[in-house]
N, C-alpha and C positions, 0 to 999 in steps of 0.2 A: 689823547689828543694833544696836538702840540698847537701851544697857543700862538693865535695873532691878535694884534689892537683890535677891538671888539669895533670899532667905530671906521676904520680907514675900508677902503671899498677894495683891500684884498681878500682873498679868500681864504679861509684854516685850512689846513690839511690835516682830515681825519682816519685815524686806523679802524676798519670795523670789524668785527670776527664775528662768523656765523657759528651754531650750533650746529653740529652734527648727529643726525638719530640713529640710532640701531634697534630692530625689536630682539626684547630677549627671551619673549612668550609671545603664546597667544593671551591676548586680550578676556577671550571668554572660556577659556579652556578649565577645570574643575582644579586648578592647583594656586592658591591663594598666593598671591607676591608677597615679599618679605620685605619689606623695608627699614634698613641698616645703614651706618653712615659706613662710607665706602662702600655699600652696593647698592646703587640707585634704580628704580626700576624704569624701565622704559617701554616704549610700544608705540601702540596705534589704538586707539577705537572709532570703530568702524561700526557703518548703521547698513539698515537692508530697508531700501522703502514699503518692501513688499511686507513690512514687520505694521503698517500701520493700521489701525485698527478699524477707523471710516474710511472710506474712500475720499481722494482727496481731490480738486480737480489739478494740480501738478506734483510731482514726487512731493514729498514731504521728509527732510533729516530728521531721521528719532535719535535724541541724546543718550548712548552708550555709557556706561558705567562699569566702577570696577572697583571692587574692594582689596585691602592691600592690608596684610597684618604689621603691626608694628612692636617688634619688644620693648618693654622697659618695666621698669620700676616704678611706684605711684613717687612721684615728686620728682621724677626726671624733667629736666628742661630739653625738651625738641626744639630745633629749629632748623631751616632748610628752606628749600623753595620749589617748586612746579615750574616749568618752562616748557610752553604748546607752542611757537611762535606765533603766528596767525591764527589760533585756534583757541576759542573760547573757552575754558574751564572751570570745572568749582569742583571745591573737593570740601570736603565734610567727614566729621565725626559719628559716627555712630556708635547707639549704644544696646545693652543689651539687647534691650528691646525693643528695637529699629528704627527710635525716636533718632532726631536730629539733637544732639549734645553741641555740639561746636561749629559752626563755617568758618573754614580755615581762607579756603579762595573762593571767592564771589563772584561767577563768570568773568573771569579774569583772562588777558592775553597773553602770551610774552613772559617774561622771566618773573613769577610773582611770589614774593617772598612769606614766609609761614612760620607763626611763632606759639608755642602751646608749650605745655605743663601737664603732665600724665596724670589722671585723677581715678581712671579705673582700664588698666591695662587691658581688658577685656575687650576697650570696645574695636572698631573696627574702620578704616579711614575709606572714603569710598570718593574717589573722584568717577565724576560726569563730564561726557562732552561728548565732542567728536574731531580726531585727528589725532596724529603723532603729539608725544609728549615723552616728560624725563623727570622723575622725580628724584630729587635729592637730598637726603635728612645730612646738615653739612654740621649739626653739632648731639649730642646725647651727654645731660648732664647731670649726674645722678647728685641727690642728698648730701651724699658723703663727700663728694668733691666741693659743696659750697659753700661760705665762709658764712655758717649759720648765728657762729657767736660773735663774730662784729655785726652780722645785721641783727642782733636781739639787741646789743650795747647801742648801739644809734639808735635803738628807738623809744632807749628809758625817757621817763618823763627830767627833765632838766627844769631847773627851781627859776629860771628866767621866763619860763614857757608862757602865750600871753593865754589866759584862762579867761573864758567865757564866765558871766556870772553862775549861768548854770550849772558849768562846769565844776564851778569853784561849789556851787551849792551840793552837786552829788558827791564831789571831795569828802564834805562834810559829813553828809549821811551816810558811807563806807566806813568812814573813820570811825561812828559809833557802832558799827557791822550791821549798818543795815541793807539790805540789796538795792540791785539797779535796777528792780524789776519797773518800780516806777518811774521814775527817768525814763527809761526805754519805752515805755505805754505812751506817755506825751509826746517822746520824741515822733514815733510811728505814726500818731496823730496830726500832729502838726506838721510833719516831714522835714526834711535836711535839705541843704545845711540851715544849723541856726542863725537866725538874724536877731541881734540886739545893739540897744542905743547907749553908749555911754558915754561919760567924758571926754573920752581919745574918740571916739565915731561910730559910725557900722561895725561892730565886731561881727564876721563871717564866720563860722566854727563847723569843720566837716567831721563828721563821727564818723566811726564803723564797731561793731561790736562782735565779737568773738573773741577764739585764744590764736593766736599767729603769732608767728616770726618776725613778722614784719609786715606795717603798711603802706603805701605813699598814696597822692595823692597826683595823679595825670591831669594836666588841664586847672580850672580854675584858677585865682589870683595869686599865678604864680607860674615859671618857666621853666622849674629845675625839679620835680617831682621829689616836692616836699614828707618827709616823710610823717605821720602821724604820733602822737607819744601817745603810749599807756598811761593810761592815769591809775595812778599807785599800781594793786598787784589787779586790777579788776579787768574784766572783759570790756571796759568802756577806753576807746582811741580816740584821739581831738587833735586837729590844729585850727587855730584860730587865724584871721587876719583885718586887718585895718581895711574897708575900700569905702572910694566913694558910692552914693547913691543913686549914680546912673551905672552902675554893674550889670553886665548881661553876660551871661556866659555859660559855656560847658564844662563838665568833667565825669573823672572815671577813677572810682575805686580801686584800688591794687594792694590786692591781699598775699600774704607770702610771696615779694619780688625774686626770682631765683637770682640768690648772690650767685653771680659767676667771678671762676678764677680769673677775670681779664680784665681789662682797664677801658676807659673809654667810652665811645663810643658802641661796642659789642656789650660791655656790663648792662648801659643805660637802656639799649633798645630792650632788653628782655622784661622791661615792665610790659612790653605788649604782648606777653603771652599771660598775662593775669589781669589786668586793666579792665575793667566789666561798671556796669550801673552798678551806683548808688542806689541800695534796695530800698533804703526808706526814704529817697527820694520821689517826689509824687508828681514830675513832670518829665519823665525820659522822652527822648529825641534822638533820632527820628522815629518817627511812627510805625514809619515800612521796615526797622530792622529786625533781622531774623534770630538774633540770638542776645544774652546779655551781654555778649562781649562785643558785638557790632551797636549796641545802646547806650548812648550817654546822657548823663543827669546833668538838666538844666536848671539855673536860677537866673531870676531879672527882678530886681529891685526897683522902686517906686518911681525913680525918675529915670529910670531905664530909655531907650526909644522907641516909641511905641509901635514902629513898623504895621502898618494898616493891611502893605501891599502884599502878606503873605500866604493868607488862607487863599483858597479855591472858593471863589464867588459863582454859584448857581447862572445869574443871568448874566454873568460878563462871559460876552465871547471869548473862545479860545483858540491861538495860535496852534499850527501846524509843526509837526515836526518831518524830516528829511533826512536818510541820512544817505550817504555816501563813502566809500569807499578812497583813503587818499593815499595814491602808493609815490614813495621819491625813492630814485635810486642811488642817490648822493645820501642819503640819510639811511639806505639800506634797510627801510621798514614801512610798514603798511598800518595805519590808524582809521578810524570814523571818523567824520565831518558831521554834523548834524546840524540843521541851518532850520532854526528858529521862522514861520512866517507870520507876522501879525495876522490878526483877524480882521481884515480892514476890505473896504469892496474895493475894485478897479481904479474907482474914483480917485482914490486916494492912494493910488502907487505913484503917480508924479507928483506929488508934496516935496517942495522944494527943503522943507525940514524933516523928511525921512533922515534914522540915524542908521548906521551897519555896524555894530557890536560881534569883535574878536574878544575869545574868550579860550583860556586857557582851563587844564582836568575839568573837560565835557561832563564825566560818568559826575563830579561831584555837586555840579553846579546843574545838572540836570533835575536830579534825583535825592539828594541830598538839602541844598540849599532851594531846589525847587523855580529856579529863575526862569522859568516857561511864565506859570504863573503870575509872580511878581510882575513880569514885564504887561501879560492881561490884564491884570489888574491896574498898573501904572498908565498905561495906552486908553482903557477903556475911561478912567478918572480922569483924564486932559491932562494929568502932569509932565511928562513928555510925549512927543511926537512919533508916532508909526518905529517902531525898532525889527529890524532883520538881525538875527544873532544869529554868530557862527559860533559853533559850540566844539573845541578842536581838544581829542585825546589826544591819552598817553598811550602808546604802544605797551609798554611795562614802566614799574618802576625805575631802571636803569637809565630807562630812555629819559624818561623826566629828569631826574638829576641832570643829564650829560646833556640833555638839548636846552632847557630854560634858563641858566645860569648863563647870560651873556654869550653864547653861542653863535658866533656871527656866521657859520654853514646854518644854522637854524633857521635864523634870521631872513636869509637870502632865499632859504627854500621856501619860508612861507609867502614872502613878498615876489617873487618869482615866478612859484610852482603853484603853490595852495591858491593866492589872492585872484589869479585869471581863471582859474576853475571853479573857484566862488563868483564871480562877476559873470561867470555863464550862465550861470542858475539864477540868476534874478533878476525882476521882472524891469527894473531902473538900473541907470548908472547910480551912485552915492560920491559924492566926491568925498575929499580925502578931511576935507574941514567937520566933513557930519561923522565923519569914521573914527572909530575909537578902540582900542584893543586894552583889555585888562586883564586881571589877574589878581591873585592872591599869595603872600608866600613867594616862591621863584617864579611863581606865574606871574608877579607884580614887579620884578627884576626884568625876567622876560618880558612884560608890556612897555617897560622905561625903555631897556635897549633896545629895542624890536624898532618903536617908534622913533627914539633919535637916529639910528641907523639907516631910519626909511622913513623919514618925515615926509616925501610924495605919495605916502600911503597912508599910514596914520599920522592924521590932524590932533588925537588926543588919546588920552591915555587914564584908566582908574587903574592907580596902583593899590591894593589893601594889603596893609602890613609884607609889602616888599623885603625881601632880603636882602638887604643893600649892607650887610656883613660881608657877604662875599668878597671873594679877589680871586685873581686867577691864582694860579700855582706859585708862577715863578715871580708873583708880586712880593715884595717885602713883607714878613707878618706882623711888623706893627702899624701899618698901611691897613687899614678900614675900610679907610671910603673909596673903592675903586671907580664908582658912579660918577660920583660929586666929582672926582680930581676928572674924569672925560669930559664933564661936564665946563668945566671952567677953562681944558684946552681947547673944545671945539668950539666953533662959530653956535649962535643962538642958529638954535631952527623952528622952524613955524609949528610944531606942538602945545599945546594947552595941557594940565595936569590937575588931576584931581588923586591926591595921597591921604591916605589914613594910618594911622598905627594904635595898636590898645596898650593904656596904659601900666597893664603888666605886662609887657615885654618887653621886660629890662635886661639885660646882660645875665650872663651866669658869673659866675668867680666875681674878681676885686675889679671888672672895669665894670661903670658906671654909662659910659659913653656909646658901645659898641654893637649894640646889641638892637634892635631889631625899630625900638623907640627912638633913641638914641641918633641911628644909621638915616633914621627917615627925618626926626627933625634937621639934620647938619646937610641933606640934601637939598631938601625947603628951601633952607635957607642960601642956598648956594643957585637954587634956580632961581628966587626971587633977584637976587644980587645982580642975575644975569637978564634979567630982564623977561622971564618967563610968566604966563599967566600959572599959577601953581596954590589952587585951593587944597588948605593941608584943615586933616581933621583927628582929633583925639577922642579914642572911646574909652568907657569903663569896662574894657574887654581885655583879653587875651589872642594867643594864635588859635581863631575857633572860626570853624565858616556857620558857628549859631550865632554872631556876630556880624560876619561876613554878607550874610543874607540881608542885612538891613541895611550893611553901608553899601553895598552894591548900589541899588535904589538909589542913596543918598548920591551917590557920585553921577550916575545918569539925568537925577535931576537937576546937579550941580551945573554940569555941564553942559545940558540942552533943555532943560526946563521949559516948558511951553506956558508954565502961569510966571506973571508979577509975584 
């Protein structure tokens, strides 16, 4: 994409390339596909209504399946991706025994990316769905190509290390040869991570116990997937950290990270082919996930926030869901719209404090973080007023990246395209002062520029842990703050702001400033300067939407609160 000022009312000129399919089998034909990097499998699955088993009163699509053999070697790193474009897919591991091992893609659209680790060559990958598709395994990285003895050497224990008491006590009882068996029986009991009080504060301590290569640590009080040390030669792994006592957070174990040959960003994503719960963690989240690897372990400490509005309440009414189909030809792709309706009678569609909530990754904030719910819950308790939420995907991951990052074709197709198409489906006008767009992550970069771009549309904006690192390409790299400096050349506009950041999302490497905490307080402060209404808030979190789920709430009632 060749950039324009994200802010000026010209328009970018965008390049888009389609995918082109070919079948190179049948689908159900008795000869299993192979899949190899350099030979991608391709097709179509196709359904027969006449295949369904009750009668239905209109056809009924039955999801098609197809298993795919994959060579390798056990401790090969796979990675690759699935691309159905408009068509729904999930693809899974099987095993021997025709159990479900692994979901690689989770009814997914569009070009969706796939990361694993070989653990019994045996098993058998089966994608489901229905339509055209193209599989492509884009790396295979055996054992022997990966730098096994620098990741053993990073993860000796280092005489600096901060040591839990307990830690420091099992230290102790190895030292005279006695085992961990007890350690580990309490540990189990009492479950991970450990929390203890000393001098310096919260020491937080994540374990994992086995014999491995290597561990890290995804998620919790920390942004850089800290790695865990051996303690002496034992099966017991520990890192420790300092946090405050409003801590709430997620994380994921990662046992044997495949060292890969390559630098970067490509090394670091491959923790997500091993990344799985914390076993002797005794609160995993979310509830509805299918595998260890789509589950992660959560901790909230004492003064945590207590989020009220999160469970499913029996007698509080429940809002409706909708969805819709949203196709732009300027953006060359087709998404859901799914449009939240309170549970409110007639009466109460002309409330002159009715709010219209734009919301950025629909699938996460649906189903994940649960914000159907919340908002029942919130409406039903008087803390804010009647809410209409528009719930807006991601076509694939590609797409996200390249649309929510300041994107002003984006911008324009939703204020444009998307907003009159939503205004047809509801039962009230909403002016632009009750209207809010937010986001998380680029979704919260996305709701700052979306809204200063189209302040006639959105009046306000929850940004949660925005990405205000960002800059376009051809910006200067020691240049940060692209936001802020738009910020200070255009005229104030009529938006309100309610921002958050957790206070582990610090920077990586030797800057201190730039990074995600950092990017959000120096914009704070740059909209207050300007005369912006802009409530900022700090948690004891990280980038997690177990986090997320509660400042949402907070920023809804920040901003339109119905009680004193």
């Amino acid at each position: 994409m060749t950039y324009t000022r994200f802010f000026s009312n010209k328009w970018a000129i965008a390049g888009f390339t389609c995918l082109l399919y070919s079948k190179s089998f049948s689908a159900f034909g008795s000869e299993i596909p192979v899949l190899k990097v350099g030979n991608p499998v391709k097709g179509e699955l196709s359904y027969s209504n006449s295949e369904s088993i009750k009668p239905q009163p209109q056809p009924q699509p039955q999801s098609k399946s197809l298993d795919i053999k994959v060579p390798c070697d056990k401790g090969d790193y796979l990675a690759g991706y699935v691309d159905s474009g408009d068509n729904t897919m999930t693809m899974d591991i099987i095993d021997a025994t025709g159990k479900l091992s692994r979901r690689l893609i989770d009814h997914k659209t569009g070009k969706q990316k796939f990361y694993s680790v070989a653990e019994n060559c045996a098993e058998i990958w089966r994608l489901s769905g229905i339509g055209e598709y193209q599989i492509v395994l884009e790396q295979r990285v055996s054992l022997a190509e990966q730098d096994l003895e620098g990741s053993l050497e990073s993860h000796l224990e280092s005489s600096n290390a901060l040591l839990s008491p307990k830690v420091s006590a099992l230290r102790e009882s190895l030292q005279k040869g006695q085992s961990s068996d007890g350690f580990w029986a309490n540990v189990e009991a009492l479950g991970t991570p450990l929390i203890e009080e000393t001098p310096s504060g919260t020491l937080m301590t994540f374990l994992a116990r086995g014999d491995y290569r290597n561990i890290k640590l995804m998620g919790g009080p920390s942004n850089n997937h800290d790695a865990l040390q051996r303690l002496a030669d034992s099966d017991t792994w520990y890192k420790s950290f300092i946090v405050p006592n409003n801590t709430h957070l997620s994380y994921q174990i990662a046992p044997n990270v495949p060292q890969l040959p390559l630098s970067g960003r490509a090394r670091r994503i491959a923790i997500k082919a091993v990344a799985q719960a914390d076993p002797y963690n005794h609160h995993p989240w979310p509830h509805s996930a299918i595998d260890k690897y789509a589950t992660k372990s959560t901790v909230t400490l004492k003064d945590a926030p207590k989020n009220p509005w999160l469970d499913v309440q029996k007698e509080t009414p429940k809002g409706e869901l909708s969805t819709f189909k949203f196709t732009s030809s300027i953006l060359d792709n087709t998404r859901d719209i799914t449009i939240y309706s309170p549970a409110i009678d007639d009466s109460q569609n002309n409330r002159d404090d009715a709010v219209l909530l734009y919301i950025f990754d629909a699938e996460s904030y649906i189903d994940t973080v649960g914000l159907p719910t919340i908002l029942d819950n919130l409406i039903e308790e008087g803390e804010i007023p009647p809410v209409t939420a528009v719930f807006i995907s991601n076509p694939d991951g590609d797409a996200r990246a390249r649309e929510l990052p300041a994107n002003p074709v984006f911008a324009d197709v939703l204020a444009n395209e998307l907003v009159p198409q939503v205004n047809k489906r509801l039962p009230v006008a909403i002016p632009k002062d009750r209207t809010v767009i937010a986001g998380s992550s680029y979704g919260g970069l996305a709701a700052t520029t979306i809204a200063l771009r189209h302040p006639d549309i959105f009046g306000n904006v929850i940004s949660m842990s925005g990405s205000f690192w960002w800059k376009p390409e051809d910006q200067a790299a020691d240049d940060k703050h692209f936001v802020a400096s738009e910020v200070i050349r255009m005229d104030k506009a009529p938006v309100r702001f309610f921002m958050s950041a957790g206070v582990f999302e610090t920077a990586r490497g030797e800057s201190s400033s730039n990074g995600i905490l950092g990017t959000n307080r120096h914009l704070r402060d740059v909209l207050l300067a300007k005369g912006y209404y802009a409530r900022y808030e700090e948690y004891g979190a990280g980038h997690d939407y177990f986090s997320w789920r509660g400042i949402i709430a907070d920023g809804l009632i920040s901003l339109f609160g119905s009680k004193e």
